[in-house]
SENU-53250 format. One record per residue (C-alpha): residue in one letter; x, y, z. Coordinates in pm, 1 decimal, always signed. Layout:
// SENU-53250
   residu         px         py         pz
        A          X          Y          Z
...
END
This chain:
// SENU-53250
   residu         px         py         pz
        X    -1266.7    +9206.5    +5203.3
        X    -1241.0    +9542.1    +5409.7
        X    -1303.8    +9563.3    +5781.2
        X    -1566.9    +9803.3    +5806.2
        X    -1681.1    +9960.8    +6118.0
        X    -1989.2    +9833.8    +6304.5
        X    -2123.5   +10205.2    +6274.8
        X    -2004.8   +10284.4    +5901.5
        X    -2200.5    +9983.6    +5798.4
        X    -2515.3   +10045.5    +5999.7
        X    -2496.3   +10379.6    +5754.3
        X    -2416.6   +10218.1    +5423.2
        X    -2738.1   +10012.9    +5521.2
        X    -2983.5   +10299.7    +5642.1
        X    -2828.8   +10525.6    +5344.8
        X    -2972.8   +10229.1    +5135.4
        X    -3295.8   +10168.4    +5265.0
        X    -3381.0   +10603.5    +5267.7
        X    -3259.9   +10576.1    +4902.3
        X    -3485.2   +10301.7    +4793.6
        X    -3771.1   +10461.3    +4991.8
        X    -3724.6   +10786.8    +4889.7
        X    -3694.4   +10698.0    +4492.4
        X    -4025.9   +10444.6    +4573.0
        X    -4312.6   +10594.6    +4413.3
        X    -4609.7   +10538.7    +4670.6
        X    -4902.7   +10744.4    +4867.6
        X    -4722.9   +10823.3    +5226.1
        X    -5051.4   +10849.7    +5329.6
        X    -5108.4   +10504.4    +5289.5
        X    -4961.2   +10248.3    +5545.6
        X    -5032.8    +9916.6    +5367.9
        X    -4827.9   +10116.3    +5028.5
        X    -4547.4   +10238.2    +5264.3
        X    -4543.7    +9935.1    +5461.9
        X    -4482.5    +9703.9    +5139.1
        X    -4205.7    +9945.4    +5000.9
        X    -4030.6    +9861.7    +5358.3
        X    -4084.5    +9490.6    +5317.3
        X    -3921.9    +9558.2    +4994.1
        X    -3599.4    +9642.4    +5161.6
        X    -3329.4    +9367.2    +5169.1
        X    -3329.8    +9143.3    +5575.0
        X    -3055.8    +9381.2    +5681.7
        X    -3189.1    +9709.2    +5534.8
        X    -3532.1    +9645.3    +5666.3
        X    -3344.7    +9554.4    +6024.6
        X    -3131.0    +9878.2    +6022.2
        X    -3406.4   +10100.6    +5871.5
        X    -3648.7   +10017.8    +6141.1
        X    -3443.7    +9989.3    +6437.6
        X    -3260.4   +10321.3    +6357.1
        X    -3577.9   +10491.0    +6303.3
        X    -3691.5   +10336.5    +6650.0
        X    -3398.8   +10481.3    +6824.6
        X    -3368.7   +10829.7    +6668.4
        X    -3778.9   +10880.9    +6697.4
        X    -3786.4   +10763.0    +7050.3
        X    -3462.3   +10937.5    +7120.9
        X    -3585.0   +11303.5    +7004.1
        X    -3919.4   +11249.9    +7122.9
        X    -4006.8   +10965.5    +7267.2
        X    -4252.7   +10709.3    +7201.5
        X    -4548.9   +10936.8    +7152.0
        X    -4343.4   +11064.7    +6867.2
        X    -4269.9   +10710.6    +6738.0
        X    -4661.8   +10620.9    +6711.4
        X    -4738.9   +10997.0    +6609.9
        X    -4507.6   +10959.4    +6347.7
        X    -4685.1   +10644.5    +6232.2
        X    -4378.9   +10419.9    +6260.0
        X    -4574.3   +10218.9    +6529.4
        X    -4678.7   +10059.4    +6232.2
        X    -4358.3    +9854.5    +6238.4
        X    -4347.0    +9795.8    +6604.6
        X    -4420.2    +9399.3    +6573.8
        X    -4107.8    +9379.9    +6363.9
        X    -3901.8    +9582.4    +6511.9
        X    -3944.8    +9412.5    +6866.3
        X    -3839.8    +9066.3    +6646.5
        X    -3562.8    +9274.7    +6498.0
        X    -3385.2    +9345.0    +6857.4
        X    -3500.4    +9000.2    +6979.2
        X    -3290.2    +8867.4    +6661.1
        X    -2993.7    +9124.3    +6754.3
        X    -2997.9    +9020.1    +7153.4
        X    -3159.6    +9366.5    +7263.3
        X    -3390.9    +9207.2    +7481.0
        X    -3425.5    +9477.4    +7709.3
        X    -3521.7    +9743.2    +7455.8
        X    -3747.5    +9483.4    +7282.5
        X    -3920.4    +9435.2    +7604.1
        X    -3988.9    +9835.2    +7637.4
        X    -4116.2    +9803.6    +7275.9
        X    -4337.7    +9521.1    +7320.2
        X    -4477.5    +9689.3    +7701.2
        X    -4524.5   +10038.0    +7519.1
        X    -4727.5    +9860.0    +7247.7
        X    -4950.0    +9749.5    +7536.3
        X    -5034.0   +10103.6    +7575.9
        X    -5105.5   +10211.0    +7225.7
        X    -5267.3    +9894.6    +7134.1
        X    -5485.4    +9773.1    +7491.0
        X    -5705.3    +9571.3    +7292.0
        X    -5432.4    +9350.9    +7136.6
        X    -5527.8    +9413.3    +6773.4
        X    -5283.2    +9204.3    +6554.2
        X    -5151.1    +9235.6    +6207.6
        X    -5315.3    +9504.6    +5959.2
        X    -5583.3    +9600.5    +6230.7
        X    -5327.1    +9689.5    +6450.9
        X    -5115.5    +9855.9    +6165.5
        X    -5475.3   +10063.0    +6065.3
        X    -5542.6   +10180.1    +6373.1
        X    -5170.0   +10283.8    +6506.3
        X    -5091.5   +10462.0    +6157.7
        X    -5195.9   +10818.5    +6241.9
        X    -5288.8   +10712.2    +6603.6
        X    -5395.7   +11000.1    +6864.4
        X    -5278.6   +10918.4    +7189.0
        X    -5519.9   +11039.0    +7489.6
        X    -5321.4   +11227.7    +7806.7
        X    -5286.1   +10890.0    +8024.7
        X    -5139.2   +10736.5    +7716.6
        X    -4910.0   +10966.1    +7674.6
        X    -4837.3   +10892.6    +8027.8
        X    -4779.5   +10557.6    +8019.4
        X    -4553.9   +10608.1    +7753.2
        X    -4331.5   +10837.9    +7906.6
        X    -4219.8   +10580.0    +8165.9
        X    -4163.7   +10356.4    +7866.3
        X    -3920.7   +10666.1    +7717.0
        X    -3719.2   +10679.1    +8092.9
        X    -3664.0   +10289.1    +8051.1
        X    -3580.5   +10271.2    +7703.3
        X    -3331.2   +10631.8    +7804.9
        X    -3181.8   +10406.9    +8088.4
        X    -3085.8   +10140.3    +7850.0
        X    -2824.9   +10345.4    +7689.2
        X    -2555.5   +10225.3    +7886.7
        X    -2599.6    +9889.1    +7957.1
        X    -2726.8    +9773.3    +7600.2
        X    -2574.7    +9974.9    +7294.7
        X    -2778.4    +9897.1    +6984.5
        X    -2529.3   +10021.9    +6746.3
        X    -2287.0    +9765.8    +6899.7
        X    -2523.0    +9453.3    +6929.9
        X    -2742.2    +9579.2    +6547.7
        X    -2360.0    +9603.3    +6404.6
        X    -2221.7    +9247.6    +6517.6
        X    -2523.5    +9090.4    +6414.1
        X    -2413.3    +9259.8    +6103.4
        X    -2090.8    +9153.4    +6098.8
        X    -2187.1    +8794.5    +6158.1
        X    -2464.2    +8808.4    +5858.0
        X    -2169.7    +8963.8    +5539.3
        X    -1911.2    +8671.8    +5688.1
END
């Protein structure tokens, strides 16, 4: 079998997943509908679709974007997703900037209902911009593209 790079087959994978979500035929404007298509999604497409969308949401515009965009929606898996990869750090900022978004502790489809099209309030915004600083600070010390791809790796052994 090839060696393929940790990076090339993060891409294969996400290519994948936006394929099979983009030929799925269901109302975006649903969460439950676009929440199934995602479960859909083979254990490593689901893993790279998620956690790439995490990083590039949070990275352009923090985590405000990431729950304006509605993929808070996915937060519960995607803070098991970095647990699974050894991104404990960045699961950590997940999980504390779900405490923000979600103070009540809703769990499961009442938390999915209320964070898909959530409106965060100025002191939530707030609180989630110290969440963006950590999760910026991270960069160095735990690469997700290195630890997502040998977790990879290990699974296509």
């Amino acid at each position: 079998m090839e060696e393929i790079s940790n990076r090339a087959l993060i891409a294969r994978l996400f290519s994948s997943a936006n394929e099979q979500l983009e030929a799925a035929d269901f109302d975006i404007e649903s969460w439950s509908e676009w929440y199934q298509v995602v479960q859909g999604l083979t254990g490593a497409e689901k893993m790279v679709y998620v956690i790439v969308k995490l990083n590039q949401t949070v990275t352009n515009g923090g985590f405000s974007e990431f729950y304006e965009s509605s993929f808070g929606v996915f937060a519960p898996e995607i803070v098991h997703a970095l647990n699974e990869i050894k991104a404990v750090a960045s699961a950590e900022i997940v999980s504390n900037s779900m405490l923000v978004v979600n103070p009540t502790g809703l769990l499961d489809d009442a938390y999915k209902g209320s964070i898909f099209k959530v409106e965060l309030s100025g002191p939530q915004r707030a609180q989630l911009m110290s969440q963006d600083i950590g999760y910026d600070q991270l960069h160095d010390v735990e690469n997700l593209e290195d630890l997502l791809g040998a977790f990879l790796q290990e699974m296509i052994k």
